[in-house]
C-alpha positions in Angstrom: 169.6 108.2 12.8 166.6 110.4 12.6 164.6 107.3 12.3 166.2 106.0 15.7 164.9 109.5 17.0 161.8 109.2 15.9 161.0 105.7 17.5 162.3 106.8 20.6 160.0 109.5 20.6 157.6 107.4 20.2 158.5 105.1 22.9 158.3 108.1 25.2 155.2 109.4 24.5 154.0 106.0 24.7 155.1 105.5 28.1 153.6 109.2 29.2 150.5 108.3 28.0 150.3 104.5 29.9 151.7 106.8 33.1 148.7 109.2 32.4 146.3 106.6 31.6 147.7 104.7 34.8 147.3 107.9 37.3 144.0 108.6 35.7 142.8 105.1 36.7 143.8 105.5 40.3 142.7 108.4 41.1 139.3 106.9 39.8 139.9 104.3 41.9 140.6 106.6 45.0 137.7 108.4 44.0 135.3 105.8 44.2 136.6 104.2 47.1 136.1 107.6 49.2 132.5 108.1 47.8 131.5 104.2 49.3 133.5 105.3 52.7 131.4 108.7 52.8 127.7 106.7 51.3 128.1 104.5 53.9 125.9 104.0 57.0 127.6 104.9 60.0 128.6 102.1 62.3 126.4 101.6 65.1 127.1 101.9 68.4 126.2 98.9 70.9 125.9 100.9 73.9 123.3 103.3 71.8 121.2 100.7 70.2 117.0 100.7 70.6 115.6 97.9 72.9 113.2 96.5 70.7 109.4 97.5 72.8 107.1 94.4 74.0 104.9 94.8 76.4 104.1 91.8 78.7 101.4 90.0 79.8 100.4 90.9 83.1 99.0 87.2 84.8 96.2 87.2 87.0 95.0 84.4 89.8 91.6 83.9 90.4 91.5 81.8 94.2 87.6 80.9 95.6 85.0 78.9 95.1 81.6 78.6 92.9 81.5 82.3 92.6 84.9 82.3 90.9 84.5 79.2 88.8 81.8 80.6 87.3 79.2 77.7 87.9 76.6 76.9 85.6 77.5 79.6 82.8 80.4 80.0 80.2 83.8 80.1 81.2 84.0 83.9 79.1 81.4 84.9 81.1 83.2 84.3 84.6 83.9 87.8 86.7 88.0 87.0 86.3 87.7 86.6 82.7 85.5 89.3 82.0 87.8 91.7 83.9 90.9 90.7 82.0 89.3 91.6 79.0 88.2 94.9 79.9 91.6 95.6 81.4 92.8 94.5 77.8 90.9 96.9 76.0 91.9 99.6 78.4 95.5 99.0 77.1 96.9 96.7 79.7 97.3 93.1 78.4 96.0 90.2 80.4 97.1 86.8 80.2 94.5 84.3 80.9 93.7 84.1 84.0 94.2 81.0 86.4 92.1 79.8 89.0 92.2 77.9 91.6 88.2 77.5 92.6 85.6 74.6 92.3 82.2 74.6 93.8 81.4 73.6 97.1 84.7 74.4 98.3 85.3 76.2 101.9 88.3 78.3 102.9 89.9 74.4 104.2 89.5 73.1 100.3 91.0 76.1 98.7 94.0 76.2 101.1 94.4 72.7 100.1 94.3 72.8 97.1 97.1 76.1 96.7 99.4 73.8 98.9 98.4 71.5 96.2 99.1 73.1 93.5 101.8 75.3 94.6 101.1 77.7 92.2 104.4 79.7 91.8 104.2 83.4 93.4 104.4 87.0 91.9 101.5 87.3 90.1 100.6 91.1 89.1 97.1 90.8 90.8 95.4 88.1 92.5 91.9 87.9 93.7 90.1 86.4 96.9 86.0 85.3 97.1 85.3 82.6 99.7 83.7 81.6 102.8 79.5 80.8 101.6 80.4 77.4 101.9 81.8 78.1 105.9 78.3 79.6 106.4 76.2 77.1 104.1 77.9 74.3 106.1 77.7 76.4 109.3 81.8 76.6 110.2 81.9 78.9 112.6 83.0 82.6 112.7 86.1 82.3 114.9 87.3 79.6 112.5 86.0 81.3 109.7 88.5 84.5 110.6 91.5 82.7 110.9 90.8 80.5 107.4 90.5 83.7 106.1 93.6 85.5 107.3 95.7 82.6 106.3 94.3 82.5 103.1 94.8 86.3 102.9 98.3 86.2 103.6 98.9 83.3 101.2 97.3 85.6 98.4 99.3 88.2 99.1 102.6 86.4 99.2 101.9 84.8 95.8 101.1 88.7 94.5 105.0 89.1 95.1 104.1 90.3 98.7 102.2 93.2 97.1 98.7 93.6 99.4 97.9 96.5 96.6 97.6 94.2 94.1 95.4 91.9 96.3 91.5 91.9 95.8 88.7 90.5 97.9 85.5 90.4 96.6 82.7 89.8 99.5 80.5 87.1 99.7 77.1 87.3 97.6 73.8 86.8 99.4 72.3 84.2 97.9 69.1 84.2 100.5 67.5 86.1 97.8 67.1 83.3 95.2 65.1 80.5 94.0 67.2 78.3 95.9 66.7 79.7 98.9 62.9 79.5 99.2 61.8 78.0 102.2 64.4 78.6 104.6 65.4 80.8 107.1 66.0 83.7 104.8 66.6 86.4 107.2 68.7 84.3 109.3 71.1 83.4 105.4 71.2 87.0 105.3 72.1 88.0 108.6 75.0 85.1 108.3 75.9 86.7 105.4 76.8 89.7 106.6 78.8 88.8 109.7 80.7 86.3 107.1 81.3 89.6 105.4 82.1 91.9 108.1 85.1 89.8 109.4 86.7 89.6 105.4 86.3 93.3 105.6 88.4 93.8 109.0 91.3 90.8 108.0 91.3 92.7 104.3 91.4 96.6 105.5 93.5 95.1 108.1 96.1 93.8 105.2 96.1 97.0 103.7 94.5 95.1 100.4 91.6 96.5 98.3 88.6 95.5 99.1 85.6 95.1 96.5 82.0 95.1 98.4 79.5 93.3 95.7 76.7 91.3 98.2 74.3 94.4 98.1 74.4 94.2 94.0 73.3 90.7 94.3 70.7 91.4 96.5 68.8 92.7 93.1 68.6 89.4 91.8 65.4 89.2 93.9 63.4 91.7 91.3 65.5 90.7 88.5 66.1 86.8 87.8 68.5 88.3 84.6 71.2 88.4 87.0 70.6 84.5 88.1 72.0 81.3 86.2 69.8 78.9 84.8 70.4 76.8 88.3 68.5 79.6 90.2 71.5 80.3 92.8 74.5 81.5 91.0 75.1 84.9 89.2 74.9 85.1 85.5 77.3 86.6 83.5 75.3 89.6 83.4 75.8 90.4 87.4 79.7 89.2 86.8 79.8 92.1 84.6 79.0 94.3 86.9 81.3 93.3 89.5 84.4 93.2 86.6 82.7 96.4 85.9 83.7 97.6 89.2 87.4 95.5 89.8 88.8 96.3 86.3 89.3 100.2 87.3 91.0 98.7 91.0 93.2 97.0 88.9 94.0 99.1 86.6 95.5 101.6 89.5 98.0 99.3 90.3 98.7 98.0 86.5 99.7 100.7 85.2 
């Protein structure tokens, strides 16, 4: 009988100590299990969460002739290009830029070759040099004006209808070069010069910024430095001057 008693007792305190050994293991459990939920990051909220920063390029056109294309130096040396990498180190990323220029061309070729091209609109700034070839090839003025309007007006439609971020550069006076020996000098110049006077009016006109350069070139008659090889186009010395000069425009309306 006291045996019986004994075992039982046993049996008992066996069974506490499983119980104890069994709440012990919960509460670790529970423990555990409320130290993760506390450790844990907080859920994030969707409405709350950072836009991840990139800036974008801003794209530049480049519309003229000779002047534009840069002939007879280096593409990197070209006024367009030049500029969009001083607007680039001045913290305002530049695409490269596109142009729609060739040599020889008159304000008829480059509106034939936008409708051409159909180059599609809202570019953050666009630029405008043309009309030595209207004089060169003697166009007249009256024609000359409304080329130039048109042209104007295209520009500014493909700058997203923006005439701030529309730049016309005036038409360089080539009468001082090598080229120009042996003609009518005073008569290129005076040309020149009325050419320039009606881009002015259609431009202020337009309400877009315009960038007078011809009286800079005009130094190329003491200094050949700011001459191509070819004797009649600027080098990319005298394009640095005149990106020089737009990059700051530019950078007014960029930022």
């Amino acid at each position: 009988m006291q045996k019986q008693k004994l075992l039982i007792g046993k049996k008992r305190l066996s069974g506490m100590k499983r119980n104890i050994l069994f709440y012990i293991i919960i509460l670790i459990l529970l423990s555990a299990a409320q130290c993760r939920k506390e450790n844990a990051a907080p859920a994030m909220n969707p409405s709350i969460i950072p836009a991840l920063h990139s800036d974008s390029l801003k794209t530049f056109l480049a519309l003229g002739d000779s002047y534009t294309i840069g002939q007879s130096i280096n593409a990197t040396e070209r006024f367009p290009d030049q500029t969009a990498r001083l607007l680039s180190t001045n913290g305002i990323t530049m695409a490269q830029p596109k142009y729609i220029a060739m040599t020889g061309w008159t304000t008829d070729n480059l509106a034939g070759a936008i409708n051409l091209q159909m180059p599609a609109g809202n570019y953050d700034v666009v630029t405008l040099l043309i009309g030595v070839n209207d004089q060169y090839q003697r166009h007249d003025t009256a024609g000359y004006r409304e080329r130039f309007t048109n042209l104007l007006k295209t520009g500014i439609s493909l700058a997203g209808n923006r005439p701030s971020h529309v730049f016309v550069l005036s038409i360089p006076d080539y009468s001082v070069t090598p080229f120009a020996n042996n003609t009518d000098t005073a008569f290129i110049r005076m040309q020149i010069d009325l050419f320039n006077m009606i881009n002015q009016q259609i431009t202020v006109q337009e309400t877009c910024n315009y960038l007078y350069i011809t009286a800079l070139t005009r130094e190329a008659k003491y200094d050949l430095s700011l001459l191509a090889t070819d004797g009649l186009h600027p080098s990319g010395k005298e394009y640095g001057i005149w990106a020089a000069l737009l990059a700051p425009l530019m950078s007014n309306v960029l930022r």
